[in-house]
C-alpha distance (Angstrom), angle and dihedral (degrees) to the residues before:
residue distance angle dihedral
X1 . . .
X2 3.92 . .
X3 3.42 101.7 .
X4 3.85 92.7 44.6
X5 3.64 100.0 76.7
X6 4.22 130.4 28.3
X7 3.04 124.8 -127.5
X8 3.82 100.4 -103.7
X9 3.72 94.7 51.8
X10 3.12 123.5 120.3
X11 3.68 108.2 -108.3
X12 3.90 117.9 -102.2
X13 3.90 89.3 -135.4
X14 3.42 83.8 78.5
X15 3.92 90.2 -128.5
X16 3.85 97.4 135.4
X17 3.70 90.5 -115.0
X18 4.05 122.0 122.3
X19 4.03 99.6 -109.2
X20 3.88 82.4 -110.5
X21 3.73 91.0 59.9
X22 3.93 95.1 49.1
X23 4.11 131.4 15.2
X24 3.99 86.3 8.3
X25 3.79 92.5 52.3
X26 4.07 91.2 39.2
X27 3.68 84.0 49.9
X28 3.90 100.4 56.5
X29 3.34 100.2 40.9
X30 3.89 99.9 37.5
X31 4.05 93.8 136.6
X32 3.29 84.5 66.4
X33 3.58 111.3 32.7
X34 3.82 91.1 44.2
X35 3.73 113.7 115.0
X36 4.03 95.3 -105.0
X37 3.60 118.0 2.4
X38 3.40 117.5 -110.0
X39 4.00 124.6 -115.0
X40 3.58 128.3 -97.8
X41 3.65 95.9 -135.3
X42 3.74 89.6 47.7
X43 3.82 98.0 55.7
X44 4.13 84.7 51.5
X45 3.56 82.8 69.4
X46 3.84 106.6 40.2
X47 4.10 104.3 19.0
X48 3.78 137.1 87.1
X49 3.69 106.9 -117.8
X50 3.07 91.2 -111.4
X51 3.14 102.7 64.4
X52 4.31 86.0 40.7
X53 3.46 92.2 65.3
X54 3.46 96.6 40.8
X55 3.67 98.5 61.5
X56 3.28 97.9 37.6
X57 4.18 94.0 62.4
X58 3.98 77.3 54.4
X59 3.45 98.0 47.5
X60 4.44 84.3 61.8
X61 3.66 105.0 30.3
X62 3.75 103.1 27.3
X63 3.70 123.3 -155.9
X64 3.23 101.8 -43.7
X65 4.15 132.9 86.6
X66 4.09 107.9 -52.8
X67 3.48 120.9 -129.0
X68 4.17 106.4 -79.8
X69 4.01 100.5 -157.7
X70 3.69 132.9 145.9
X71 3.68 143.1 167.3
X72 4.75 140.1 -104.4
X73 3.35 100.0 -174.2
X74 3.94 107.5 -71.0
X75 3.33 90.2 -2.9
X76 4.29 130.0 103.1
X77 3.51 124.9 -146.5
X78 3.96 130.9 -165.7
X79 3.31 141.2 -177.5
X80 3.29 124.3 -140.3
X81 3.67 118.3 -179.7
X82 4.23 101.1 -70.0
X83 3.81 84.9 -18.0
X84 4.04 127.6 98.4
X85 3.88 118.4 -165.5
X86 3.66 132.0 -175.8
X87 3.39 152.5 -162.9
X88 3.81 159.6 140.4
X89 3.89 100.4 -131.9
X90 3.75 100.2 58.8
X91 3.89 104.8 102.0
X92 3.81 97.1 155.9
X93 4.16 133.7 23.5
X94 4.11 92.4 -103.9
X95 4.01 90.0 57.3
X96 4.13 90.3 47.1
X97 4.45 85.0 49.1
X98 3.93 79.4 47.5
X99 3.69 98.0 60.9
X100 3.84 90.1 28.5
X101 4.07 91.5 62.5
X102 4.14 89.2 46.5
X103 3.76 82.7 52.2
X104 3.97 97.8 51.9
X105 4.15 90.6 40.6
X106 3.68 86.3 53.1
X107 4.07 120.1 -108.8
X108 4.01 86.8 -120.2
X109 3.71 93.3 55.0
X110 3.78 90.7 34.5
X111 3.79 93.1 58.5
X112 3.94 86.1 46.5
X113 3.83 89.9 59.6
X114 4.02 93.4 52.6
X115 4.03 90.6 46.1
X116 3.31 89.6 65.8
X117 4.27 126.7 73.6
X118 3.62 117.2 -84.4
X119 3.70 96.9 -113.9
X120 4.07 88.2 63.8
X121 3.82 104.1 40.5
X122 3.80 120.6 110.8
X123 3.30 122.8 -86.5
X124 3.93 92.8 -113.0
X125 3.62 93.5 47.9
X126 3.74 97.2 48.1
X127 3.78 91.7 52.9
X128 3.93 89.7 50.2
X129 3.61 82.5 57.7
X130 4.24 97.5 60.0
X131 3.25 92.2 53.3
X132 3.62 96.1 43.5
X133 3.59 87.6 58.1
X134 3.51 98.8 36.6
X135 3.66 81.6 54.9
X136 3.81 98.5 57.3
X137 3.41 95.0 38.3
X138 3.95 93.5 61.5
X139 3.34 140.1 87.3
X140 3.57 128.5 -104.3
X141 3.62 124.7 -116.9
X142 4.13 127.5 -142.3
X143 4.20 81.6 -86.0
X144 3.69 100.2 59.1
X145 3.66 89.2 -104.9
X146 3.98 139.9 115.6
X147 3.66 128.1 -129.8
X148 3.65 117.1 -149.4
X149 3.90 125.2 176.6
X150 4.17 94.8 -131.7
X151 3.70 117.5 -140.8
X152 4.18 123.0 -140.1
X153 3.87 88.8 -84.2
X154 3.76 99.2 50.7
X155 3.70 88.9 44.2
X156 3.90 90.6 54.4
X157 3.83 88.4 58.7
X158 3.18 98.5 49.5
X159 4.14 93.6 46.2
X160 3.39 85.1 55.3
X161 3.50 98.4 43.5
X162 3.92 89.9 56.9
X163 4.07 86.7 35.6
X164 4.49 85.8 64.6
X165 3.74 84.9 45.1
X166 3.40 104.9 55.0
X167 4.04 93.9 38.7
X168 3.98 82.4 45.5
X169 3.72 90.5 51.5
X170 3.50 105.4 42.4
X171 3.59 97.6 32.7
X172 3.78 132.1 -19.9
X173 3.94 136.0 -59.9
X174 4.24 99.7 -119.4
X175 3.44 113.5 -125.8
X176 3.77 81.6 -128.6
X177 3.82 92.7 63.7
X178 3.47 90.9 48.4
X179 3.92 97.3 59.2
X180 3.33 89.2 44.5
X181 3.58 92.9 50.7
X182 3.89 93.7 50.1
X183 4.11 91.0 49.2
X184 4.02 96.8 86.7
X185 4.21 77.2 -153.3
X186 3.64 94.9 63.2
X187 4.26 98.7 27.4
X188 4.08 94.2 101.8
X189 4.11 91.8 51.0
X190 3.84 81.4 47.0
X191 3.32 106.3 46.7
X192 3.63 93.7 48.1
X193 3.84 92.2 49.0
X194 4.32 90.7 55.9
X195 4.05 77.5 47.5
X196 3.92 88.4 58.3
X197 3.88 88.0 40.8
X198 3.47 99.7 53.0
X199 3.94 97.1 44.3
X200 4.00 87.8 55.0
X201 3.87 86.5 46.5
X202 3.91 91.2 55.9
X203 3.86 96.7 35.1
X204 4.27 88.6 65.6
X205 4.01 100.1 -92.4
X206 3.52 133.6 122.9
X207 3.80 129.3 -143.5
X208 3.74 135.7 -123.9
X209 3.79 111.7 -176.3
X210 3.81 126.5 -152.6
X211 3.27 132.2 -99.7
X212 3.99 101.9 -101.5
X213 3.77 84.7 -168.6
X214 3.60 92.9 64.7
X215 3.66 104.7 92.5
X216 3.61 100.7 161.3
X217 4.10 90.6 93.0
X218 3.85 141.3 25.2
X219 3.90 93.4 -106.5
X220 4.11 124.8 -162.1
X221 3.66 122.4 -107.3
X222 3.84 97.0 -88.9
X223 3.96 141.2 -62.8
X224 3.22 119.4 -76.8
X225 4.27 116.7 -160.5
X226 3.39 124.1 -166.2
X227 3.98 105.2 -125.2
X228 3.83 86.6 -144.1
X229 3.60 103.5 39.7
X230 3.71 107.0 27.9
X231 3.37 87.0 -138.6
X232 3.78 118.3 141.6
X233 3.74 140.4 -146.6
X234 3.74 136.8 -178.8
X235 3.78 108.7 -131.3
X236 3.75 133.4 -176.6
X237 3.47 136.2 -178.7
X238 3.95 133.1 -143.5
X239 4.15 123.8 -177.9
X240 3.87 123.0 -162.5
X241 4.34 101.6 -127.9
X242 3.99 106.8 -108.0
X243 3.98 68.8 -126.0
X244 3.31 97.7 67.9
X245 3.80 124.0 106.9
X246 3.28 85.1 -124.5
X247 3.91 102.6 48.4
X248 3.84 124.4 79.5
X249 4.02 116.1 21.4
X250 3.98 93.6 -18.6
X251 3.60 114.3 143.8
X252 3.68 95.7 -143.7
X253 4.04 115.8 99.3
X254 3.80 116.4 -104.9
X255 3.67 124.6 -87.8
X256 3.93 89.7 -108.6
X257 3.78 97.1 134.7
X258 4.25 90.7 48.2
X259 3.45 89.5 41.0
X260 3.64 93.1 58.1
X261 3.72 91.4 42.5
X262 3.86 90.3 64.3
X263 3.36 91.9 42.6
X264 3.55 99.6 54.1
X265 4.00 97.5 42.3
X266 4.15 84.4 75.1
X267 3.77 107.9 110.4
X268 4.27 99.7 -117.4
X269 4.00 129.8 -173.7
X270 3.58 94.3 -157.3
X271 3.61 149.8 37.9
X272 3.79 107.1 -55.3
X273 4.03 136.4 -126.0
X274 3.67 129.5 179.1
X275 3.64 136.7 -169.2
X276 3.68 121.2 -163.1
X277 4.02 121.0 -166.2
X278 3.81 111.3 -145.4
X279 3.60 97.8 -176.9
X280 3.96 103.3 -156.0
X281 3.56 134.4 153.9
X282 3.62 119.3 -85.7
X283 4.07 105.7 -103.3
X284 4.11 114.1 -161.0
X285 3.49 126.7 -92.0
X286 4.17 130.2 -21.8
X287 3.77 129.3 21.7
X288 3.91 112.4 2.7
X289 3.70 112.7 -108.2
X290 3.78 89.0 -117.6
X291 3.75 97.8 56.6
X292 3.97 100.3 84.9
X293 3.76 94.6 49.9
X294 4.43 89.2 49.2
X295 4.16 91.5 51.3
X296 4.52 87.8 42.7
X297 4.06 83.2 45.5
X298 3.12 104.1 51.4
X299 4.54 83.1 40.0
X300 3.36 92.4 61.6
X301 4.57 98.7 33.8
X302 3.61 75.7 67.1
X303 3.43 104.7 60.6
X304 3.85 102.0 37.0
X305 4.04 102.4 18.0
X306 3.54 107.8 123.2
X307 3.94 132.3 170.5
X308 4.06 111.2 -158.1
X309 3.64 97.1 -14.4
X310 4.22 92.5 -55.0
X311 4.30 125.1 95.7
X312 4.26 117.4 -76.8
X313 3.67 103.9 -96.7
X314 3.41 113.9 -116.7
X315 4.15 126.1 -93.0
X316 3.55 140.6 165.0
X317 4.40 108.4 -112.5
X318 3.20 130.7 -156.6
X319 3.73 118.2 -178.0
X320 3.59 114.9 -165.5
X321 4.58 129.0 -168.8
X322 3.99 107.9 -152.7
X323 3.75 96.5 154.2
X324 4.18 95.7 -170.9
X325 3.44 98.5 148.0
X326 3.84 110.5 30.7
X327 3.98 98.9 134.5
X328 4.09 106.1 -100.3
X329 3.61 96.0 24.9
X330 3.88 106.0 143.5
X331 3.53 139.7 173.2
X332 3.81 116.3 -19.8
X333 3.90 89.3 45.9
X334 3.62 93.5 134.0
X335 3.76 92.9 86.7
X336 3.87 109.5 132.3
X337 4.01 124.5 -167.2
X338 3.59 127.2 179.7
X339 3.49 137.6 -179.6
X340 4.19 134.8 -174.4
X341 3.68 140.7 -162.1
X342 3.78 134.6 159.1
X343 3.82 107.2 -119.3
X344 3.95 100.5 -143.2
X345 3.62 88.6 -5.1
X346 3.75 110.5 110.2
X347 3.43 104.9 -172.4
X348 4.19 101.6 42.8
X349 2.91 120.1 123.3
X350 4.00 91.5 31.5
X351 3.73 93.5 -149.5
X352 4.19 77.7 91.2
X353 4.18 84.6 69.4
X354 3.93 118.7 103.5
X355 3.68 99.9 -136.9
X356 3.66 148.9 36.8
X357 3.73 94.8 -106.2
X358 4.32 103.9 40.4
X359 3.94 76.5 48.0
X360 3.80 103.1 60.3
X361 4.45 86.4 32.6
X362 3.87 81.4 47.4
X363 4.24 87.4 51.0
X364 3.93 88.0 43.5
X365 4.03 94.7 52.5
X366 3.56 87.0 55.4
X367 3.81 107.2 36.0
X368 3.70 105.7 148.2
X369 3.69 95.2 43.0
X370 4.22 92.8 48.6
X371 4.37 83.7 48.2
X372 4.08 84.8 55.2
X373 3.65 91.7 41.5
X374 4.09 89.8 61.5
X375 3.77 89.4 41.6
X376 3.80 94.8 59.3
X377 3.77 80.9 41.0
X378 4.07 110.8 51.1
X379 4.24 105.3 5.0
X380 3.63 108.4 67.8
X381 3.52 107.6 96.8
X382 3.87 121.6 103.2
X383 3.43 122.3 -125.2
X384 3.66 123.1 -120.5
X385 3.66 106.2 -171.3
X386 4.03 128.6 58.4
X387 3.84 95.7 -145.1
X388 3.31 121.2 119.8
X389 3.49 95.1 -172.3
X390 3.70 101.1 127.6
X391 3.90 93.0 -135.9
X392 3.91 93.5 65.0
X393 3.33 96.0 45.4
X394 3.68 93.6 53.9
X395 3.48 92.2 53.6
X396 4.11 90.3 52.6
X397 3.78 85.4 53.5
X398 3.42 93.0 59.9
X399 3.63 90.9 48.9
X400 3.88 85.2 52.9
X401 3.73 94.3 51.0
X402 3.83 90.6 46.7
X403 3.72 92.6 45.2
X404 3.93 88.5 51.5
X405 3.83 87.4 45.8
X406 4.01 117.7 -161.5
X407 3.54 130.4 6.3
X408 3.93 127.1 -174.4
X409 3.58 126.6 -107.2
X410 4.14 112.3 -104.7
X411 3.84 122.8 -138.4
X412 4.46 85.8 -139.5
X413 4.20 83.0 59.8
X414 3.75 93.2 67.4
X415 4.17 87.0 32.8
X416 3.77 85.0 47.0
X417 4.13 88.9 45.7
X418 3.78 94.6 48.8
X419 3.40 104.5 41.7
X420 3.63 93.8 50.3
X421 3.55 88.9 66.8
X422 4.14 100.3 41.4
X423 3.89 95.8 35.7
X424 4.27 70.1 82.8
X425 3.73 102.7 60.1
X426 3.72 126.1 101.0
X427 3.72 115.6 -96.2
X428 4.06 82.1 -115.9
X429 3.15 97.0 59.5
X430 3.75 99.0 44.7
X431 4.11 84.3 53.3
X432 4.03 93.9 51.5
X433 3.65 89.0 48.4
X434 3.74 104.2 42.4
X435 3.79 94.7 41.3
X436 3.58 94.6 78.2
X437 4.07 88.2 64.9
X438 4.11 96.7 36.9
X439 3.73 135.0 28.1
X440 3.78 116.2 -90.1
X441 3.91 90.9 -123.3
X442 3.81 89.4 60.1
X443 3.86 96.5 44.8
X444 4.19 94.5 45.2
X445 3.81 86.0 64.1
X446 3.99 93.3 68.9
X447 3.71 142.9 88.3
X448 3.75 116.0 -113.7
X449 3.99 83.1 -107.3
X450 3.60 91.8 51.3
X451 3.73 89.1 56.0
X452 3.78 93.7 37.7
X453 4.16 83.0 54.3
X454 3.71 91.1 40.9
X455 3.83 94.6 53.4
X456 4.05 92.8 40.8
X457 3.61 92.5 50.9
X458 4.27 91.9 63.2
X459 3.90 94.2 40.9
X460 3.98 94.0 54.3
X461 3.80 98.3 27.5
X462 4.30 75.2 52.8
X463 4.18 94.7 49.9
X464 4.32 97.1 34.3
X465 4.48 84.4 54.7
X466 4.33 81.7 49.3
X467 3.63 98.5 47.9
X468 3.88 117.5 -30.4
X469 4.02 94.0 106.0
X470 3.52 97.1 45.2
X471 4.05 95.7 56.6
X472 3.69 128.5 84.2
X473 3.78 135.3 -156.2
X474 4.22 124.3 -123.8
């Protein structure tokens, strides 16, 4: 199958994509374009090792650049991006992003911030603080090391903290960002937009801010481009205050619709995507309370929505509830919920498609947007080692997994299973097999893809009505 087409063919599904931009792409990165992504422990029982390892260095650092760190004797080293920093107290990866986040607020303006009396101190500085108490007031283990259990506030830092890293690392922190970030009246919108940087970073994009000189239009956020693809989106991203009246454990429903509205009045030169940050309180188990009123929001935005008199454009949203730094959050902060929904978009996410086969087509239409979707779903955990021996980070994927708990099986699994294996057949044999479901004339018209999709489609739609619902992830 790979060495049938080059890269700058046009793709035989006929989608007007170069094969690299479609079935090539979907090919290469199929653990994390499939339609769930498969379990660690479950590929220790049916992978190569290979492959094992492979996925599993994904499964912690993503698709972006890993972690380049090595050791002098006591002393660390890491690189970030064209930058090398050192030193002799970082024992584990979430003390480096520690001293890496003093370093990007400045240590001038960070000593500033702890001069001054708790009750004024930044935000960011003031949750450095619990955990540097928390730190010295623990125990150590046989390691050297202290366990804490963090609460909401010390897992904002330290989201942030590996937020500025990965934006440093892949790309740069904007000096924008980092006023904002200092202003404790602009911090949430901030933090939430490294958040959005970050997961783009990990899901296999890279970034291109805008010009915060340019004030001769409202501008988005910045361009994303998919590494693989080339395509590019304009992406912006708008957080509800834990302030808000309708943040934390308010009864009202979430500003989605406004949200959107401000989101979409940014002038944008390509396809758009927004994320929105609710910031609720976690309920208990199932659906999240705020769920119903996202999917009836974005019903009715796109019926009436309207930006100077004319119809909302269209954009892919993803609405996100990491409620770090709602006041009395405590341990067990760390819950994340997201949720997803093309706003004029019909067919995003695909799940909305009737059948096997309009559902992976439906997944191929909208390729960058379904890679995002499974970033925001399975690569937001930090990493707390700086191995890269592929061993250890294995095992902290399984942690991960278990942490995250059970995940439904997906119908595009079994597609993704099946038609990994037929996508290699000969065009002949695909025919002589699928004629005895469809008349010749109809089948003669396709691609060998098109039959290879064709044919996968019936075997998996076949197995996930035998046993696909009844089966659970963990």
């Amino acid at each position: 199958m790979h060495s049938r087409f080059a890269d700058d063919d046009a793709c035989p599904c006929r989608s007007g994509r170069l094969y690299r931009q479609c079935h090539g792409h979907y090919l290469k990165h199929l653990d994390l374009l499939s339609g769930a992504s498969r379990p660690l422990d479950d590929l220790m029982r049916n992978a190569n090792p290979q492959e094992l390892l492979t996925t599993s260095l994904r499964r912690i650092h993503g698709y972006g650049r890993p972690i380049e760190s090595w050791k002098s004797g006591e002393r660390r080293s890491v690189r970030v991006n064209q930058t090398i920093l050192t030193s002799e107290s970082w024992k584990t990866f979430p003390d480096f992003l520690m001293g890496h986040t003093v370093f990007c607020f400045g240590m001038e303006w960070w000593s500033q911030e702890l001069a001054k009396p708790e009750i004024d101190r930044h935000p960011v500085v003031a949750q450095a603080e619990l955990i540097r108490t928390a730190t010295n007031r623990g125990e150590l283990n046989p390691e050297g090391l202290v366990n804490i259990q963090p609460t909401g506030a010390m897992l904002s830092f330290l989201g942030l903290a590996y937020d500025l890293y990965l934006c440093a690392h892949n790309e740069e922190i904007p000096a924008e960002l980092m006023r904002r970030l200092k202003d404790p009246g602009q911090f949430e919108g901030a933090l939430y937009e490294a958040f959005v940087i970050s997961i783009f970073a990990r899901g296999g994009f890279g970034i291109v801010f805008e010009d915060e000189r340019d004030v001769t239009r409202r501008h988005c956020e910045f361009t994303a481009i998919n590494r693989g693809t080339g395509f590019k989106f304009s992406v912006e991203a708008k957080a509800v205050s834990s302030s808000s009246k309708r943040a934390g454990r308010s009864d009202l429903q979430p500003p989605i619709k406004s949200k959107l509205h401000d989101a979409l009045k940014k002038a944008a030169d390509h396809p758009r995507i927004v994320f929105i940050e609710v910031n609720r309180s976690i309920g208990g188990s199932g659906d999240p309370a705020w769920l119903k009123s996202f999917y009836e929001q974005i019903d009715d935005a796109e019926k009436t929505l309207t930006m100077d008199k004319l119809p909302a454009p269209a954009a892919y949203v993803f609405v996100t509830n990491r409620p770090l730094i709602i006041e009395g959050l405590g341990p067990g902060g760390e819950h994340f919920e997201a949720a997803y929904s093309g706003f004029k978009i019909d067919d995003f996410p695909p799940d909305r498609a009737s059948d096997m086969l309009s559902l992976h087509r439906a997944r191929m239409r909208h390729l960058e947007a379904y890679q995002l979707l499974q970033a925001v779903q399975s690569l937001t955990a930090i990493p707390m080692t700086f191995s890269s021996d592929p061993f250890i980070l294995l095992f902290q994927g399984l942690e991960n997994e278990n942490a995250r708990g059970p995940v439904s099986r997906h119908p595009l699994e079994l597609f993704d299973f099946v038609f990994n294996t037929y996508c290699q057949s000969s065009r002949e044999n695909l025919m002589e097999w699928l004629s005895q479901y469809y008349p010749r004339t109809e089948l003669e018209n396709l691609s060998q893809i098109e039959l290879a999709e064709l044919y996968s489609a019936g075997i998996s739609a076949s197995m996930w009505r035998e046993f696909g619902t009844t089966r659970k992830k963990g």
